[in-house]
N, C-alpha and C positions, 0 to 999 in steps of 0.2 A: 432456894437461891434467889429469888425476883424478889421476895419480900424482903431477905438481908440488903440484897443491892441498893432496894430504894429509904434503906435504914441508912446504908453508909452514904449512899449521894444528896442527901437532902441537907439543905444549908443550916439546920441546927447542928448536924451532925459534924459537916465542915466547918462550920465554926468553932465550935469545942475543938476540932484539931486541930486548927491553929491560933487558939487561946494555948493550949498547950506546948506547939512548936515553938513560941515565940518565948517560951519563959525565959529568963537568964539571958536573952538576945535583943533586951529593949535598946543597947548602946550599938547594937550591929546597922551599921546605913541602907542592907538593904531590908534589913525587916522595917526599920521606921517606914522607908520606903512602900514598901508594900500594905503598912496598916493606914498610909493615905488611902489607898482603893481596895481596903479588904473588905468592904460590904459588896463593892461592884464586881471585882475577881472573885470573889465564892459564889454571888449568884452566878457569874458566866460558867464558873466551873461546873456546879451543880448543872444549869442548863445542859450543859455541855455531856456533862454523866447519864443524867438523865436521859438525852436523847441515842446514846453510846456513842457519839463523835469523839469524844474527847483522844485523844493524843498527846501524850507529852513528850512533843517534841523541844518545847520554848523549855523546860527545864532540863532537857539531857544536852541542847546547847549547853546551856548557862553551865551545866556543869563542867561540861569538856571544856568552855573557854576557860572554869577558874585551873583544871587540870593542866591545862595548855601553860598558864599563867606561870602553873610551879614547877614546867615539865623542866628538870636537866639539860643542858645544852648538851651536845654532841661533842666527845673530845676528839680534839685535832688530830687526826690521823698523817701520818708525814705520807708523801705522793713519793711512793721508790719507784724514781723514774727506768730504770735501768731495768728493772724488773724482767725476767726470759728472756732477754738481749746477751747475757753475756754468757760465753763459753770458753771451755777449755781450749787454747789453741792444739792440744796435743790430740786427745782425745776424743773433742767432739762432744763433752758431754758439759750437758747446762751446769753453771757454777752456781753452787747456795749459797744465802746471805748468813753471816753468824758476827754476833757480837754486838752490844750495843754503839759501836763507832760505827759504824757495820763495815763488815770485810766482805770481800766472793772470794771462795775457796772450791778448789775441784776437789769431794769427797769422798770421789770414786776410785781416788789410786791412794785413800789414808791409809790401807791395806798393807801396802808395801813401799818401802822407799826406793823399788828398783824402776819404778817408773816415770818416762822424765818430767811427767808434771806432779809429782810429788812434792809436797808441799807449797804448790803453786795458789797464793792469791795475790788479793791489791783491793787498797782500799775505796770503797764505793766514792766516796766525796772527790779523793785525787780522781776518780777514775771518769765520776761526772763532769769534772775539769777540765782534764784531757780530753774527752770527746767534744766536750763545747769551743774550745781553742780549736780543734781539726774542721769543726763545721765553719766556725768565721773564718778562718783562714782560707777557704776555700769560697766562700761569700764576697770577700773584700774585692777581687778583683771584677766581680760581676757588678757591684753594687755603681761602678761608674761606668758602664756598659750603656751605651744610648742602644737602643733599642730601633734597630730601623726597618723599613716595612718597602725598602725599596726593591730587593728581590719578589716580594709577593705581586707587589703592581707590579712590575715588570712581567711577571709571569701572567699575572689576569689581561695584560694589553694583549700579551701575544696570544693566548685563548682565544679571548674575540675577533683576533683579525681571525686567526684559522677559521674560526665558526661564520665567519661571513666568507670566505674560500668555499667554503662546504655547501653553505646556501648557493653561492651564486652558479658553482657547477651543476648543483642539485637544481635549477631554475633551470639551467641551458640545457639540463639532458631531458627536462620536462618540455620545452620549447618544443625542443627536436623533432620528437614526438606527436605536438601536436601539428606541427607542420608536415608530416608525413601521412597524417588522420586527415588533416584538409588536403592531400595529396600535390603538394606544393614539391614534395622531396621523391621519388625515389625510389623502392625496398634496398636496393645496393647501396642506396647513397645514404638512408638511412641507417642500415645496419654499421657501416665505415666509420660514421659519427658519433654514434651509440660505444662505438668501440674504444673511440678515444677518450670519452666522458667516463666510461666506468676504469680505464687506465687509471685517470687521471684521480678519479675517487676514492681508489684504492690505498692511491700514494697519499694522498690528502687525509684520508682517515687515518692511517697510520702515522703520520707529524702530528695530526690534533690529537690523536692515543698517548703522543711521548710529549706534548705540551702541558695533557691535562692532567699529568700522573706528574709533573715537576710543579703544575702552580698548585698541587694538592698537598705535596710534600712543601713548600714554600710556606702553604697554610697552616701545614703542621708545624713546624720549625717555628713561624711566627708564634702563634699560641704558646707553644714549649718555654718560649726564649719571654714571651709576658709572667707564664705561670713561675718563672725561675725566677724572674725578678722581685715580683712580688715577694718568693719565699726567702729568698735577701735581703729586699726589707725589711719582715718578719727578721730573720735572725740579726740581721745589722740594729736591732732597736732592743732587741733581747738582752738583759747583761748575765745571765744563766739562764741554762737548759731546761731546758722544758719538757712535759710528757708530749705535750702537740708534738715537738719539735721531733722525739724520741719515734714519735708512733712513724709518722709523714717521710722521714729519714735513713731511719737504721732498721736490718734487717738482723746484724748478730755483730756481736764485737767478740773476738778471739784474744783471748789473753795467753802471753808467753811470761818464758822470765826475762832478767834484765830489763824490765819493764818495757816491753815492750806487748803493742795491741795492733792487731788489724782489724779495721774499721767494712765491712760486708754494709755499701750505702743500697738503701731500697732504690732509690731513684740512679737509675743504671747510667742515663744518657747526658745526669749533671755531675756523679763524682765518678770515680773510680776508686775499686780497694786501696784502701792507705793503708802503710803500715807507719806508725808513730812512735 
C-alpha cells in the first residue's frame, strides 16, 4: 500500500492526470485557469499527499457552489392563514380545506343530511375577508385613542406620599423608644404612645395595601392600552390579513349557515366574541 501511495502522489503521476482531465476542456475558463498554476498546484498537492495533509475541502466547496448555482428554487407555497382556526359552529369539530378555490366544509356530518351542519361550508377567501373587516372595524375607533398616563401618575404620587406616612410614624415610634432607653419617658407613658403609633400603622398599612394594588393595576392598564395601540397600528397599515395577525388574535372562528361566523378573539380584554 506505501509503495502504490507514493506512485500515485508523486508529481509525474499527477501530472499525467491532469494532462488527461483537461482533454476536450481547453475552451473551459476554469481549466485555462488552473493550467496558469498547474506546475505550482500539483507540487502543493503532491507536498500536500505526501505529507498525508491533504484535504479536499477547496474542491467539495467549489463543487457545492456550482451545485448551489443550478439548485431549483423553492416553489411558492401559498400561507393558509386560517389554517386549525376554523370550526363547525354546530358540532365543534375542526372544518377541512377541499378544492382548489378552497372551501372549509364540516366532513363529519357528510354521513347524514339529518344533521344541522350538513352540508355546511364557505369559502376560505370570503372567509379571510370577513374576519379582516371584523379585526379593523374593531381597530378604527382605538386607532384615534390618545393614550394617557394620567391615572398612572396620579396613582405613583399618592404611593409616595403614603410611603413617607409610613416612614415618618415608622421614625416617631423609633424615637419613642429611644427616649424611654435614655429614660426621659415613663414604662406607662411609653407603653400609651407605643399604642397609638401601632394604631395608627396598621391603618397606614392597609391605605398603602389598597394604593399599591391600584397604582399596580394603573400600570397594568397602561402597558395594555400601549400593547393595543401598537397592534392597531399593525392592523390599521395592514390591507389583508395576515398569519401574525391570525396567530396574535383568534383563537377559533365558528361557522354557521346563512353565513354567519362567530369570531372566539384570543385577546379577551381588547375584543369580545362577535358574531358577523
Amino acid at each position: 500500500m506505501g509503495r502504490q501511495y507514493e506512485e500515485m502522489a508523486s508529481y509525474e503521476n499527477l501530472y499525467r492526470a491532469w494532462k488527461l482531465a483537461r482533454r476536450g476542456k481547453s475552451a473551459d475558463h476554469e481549466v485555462q485557469k488552473f493550467a496558469l498554476e498547474a506546475s505550482a498546484r500539483l507540487w502543493k498537492l503532491h507536498d500536500s499527499l505526501e505529507k498525508r495533509q491533504y484535504q479536499p475541502m477547496e474542491l467539495y466547496e467549489q463543487a457545492n457552489a456550482v451545485r448551489r448555482q443550478f439548485k431549483l428554487p423553492k416553489k411558492q407555497r401559498r400561507d393558509y392563514l386560517l389554517r386549525g382556526k376554523v370550526f363547525c359552529g354546530y358540532c365543534d369539530h375542526a372544518m377541512s380545506r377541499k378544492g382548489k378555490t378552497t372551501w372549509f366544509y364540516c366532513r363529519h356530518t357528510d354521513v347524514s343530511d339529518s344533521f344541522p351542519c350538513h352540508g355546511l361550508q364557505v369559502r376560505e377567501n370570503d372567509l379571510e375577508q370577513v374576519v379582516f373587516e371584523s379585526i379593523k372595524a374593531h381597530m378604527l375607533p382605538i386607532l384615534g385613542v390618545d393614550i394617557s398616563k394620567d391615572d398612572l401618575d396620579l396613582r405613583t404620587v399618592q404611593q409616595a406620599e403614603q410611603e413617607k406616612k409610613l416612614r415618618a410614624l415608622q421614625d416617631g415610634k423609633r424615637k419613642l423608644y429611644e427616649r424611654y432607653a435614655l429614660g426621659e419617658i415613663d414604662l406607662d407613658s411609653y407603653k400609651a404612645e407605643k399604642e397609638k403609633f401601632d394604631i395608627a400603622l396598621v391603618g397606614e398599612k392597609n391605605i398603602h395595601a389598597i394604593i399599591t394594588a391600584r397604582a399596580k393595576q394603573a400600570q397594568g392598564d397602561y402597558a395594555a392600552n400601549l400593547k393595543h395601540q401598537d397592534l392597531a397600528k399593525e392592523i390599521g397599515s395592514s390591507t389583508a390579513l395576515t398569519k401574525s395577525l391570525v396567530d396574535t388574535l383568534i383563537n377559533k372562528i365558528y361557522i354557521f349557515k346563512d353565513e354567519r361566523i362567530e369570531i372566539d378573539y384570543a385577546v379577551r380584554d381588547f375584543f369580545e366574541n362577535e358574531t358577523t
